[in-house]
C-alpha positions in Angstrom: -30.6 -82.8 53.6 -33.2 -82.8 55.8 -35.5 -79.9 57.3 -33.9 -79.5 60.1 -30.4 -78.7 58.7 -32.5 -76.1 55.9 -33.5 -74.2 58.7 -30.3 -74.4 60.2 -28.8 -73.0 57.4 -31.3 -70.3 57.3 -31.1 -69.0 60.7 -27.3 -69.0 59.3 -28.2 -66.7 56.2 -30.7 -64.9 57.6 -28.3 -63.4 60.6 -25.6 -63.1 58.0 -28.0 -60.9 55.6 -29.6 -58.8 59.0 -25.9 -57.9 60.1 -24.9 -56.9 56.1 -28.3 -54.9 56.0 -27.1 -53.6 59.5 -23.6 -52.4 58.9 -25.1 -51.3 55.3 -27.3 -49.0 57.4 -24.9 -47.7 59.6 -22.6 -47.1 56.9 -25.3 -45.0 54.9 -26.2 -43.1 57.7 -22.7 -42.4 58.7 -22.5 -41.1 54.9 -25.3 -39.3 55.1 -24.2 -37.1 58.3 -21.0 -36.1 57.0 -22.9 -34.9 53.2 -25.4 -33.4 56.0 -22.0 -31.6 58.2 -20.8 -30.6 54.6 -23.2 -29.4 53.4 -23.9 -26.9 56.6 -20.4 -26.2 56.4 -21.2 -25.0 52.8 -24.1 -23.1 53.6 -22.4 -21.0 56.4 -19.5 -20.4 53.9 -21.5 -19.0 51.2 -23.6 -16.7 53.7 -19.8 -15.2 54.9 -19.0 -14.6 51.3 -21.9 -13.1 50.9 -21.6 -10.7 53.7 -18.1 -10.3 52.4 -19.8 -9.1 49.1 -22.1 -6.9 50.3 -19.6 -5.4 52.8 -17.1 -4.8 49.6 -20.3 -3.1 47.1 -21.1 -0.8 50.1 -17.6 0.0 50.8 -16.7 0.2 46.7 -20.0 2.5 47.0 -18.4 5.1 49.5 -15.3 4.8 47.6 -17.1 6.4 44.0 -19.0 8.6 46.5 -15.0 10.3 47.7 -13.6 9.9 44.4 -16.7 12.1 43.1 -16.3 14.8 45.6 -12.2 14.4 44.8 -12.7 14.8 41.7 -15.0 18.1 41.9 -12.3 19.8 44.2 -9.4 19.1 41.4 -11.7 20.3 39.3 -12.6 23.7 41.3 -8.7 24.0 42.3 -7.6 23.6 38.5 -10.2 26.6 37.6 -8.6 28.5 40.6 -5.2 28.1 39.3 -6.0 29.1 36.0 -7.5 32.2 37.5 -4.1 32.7 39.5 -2.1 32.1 36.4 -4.3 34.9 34.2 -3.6 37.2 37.3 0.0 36.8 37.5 0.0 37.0 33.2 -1.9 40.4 33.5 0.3 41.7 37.0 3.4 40.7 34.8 2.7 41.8 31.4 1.7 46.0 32.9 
């Protein structure tokens, strides 16, 4: 072999190895914008369940807060209606 066809073949191998490296790249980049798009896609999902969470505390919040005040009026209408009772008793029993 002489120099000439060496070289030859190296101009050869050296575009073959630039267009691997190339398409390599591309591929890797490619790979690395869809990670990128799913990982923005991740993000944004985790900031809706978040509001979603906060949304469902403040609205379990208000809920105890209703049930509280519920509660107190059963409680006030149960004392009335043993007052009621103890009135009809003593009306009835004269």
């Amino acid at each position: 072999m002489s120099i000439s066809d060496i070289t030859s073949h190296a101009d050869l191998v050296g575009a073959v190895l630039l267009g691997v490296v190339l398409v390599y790249q591309r591929f890797k980049t490619g790979a690395g914008n869809v990670w990128r798009e799913e990982a923005e896609a991740q993000i944004a999902r985790s900031k809706r369940l978040s509001d979603d969470l906060n949304r469902l505390i403040e609205e379990v919040r208000s809920l105890r807060d209703e049930n509280a005040g519920l509660r107190a009026e059963v409680a006030e209408l149960r004392r009335e209606n043993r007052e009621l009772r103890d009135h009809i008793d003593r009306l009835l029993t004269r």
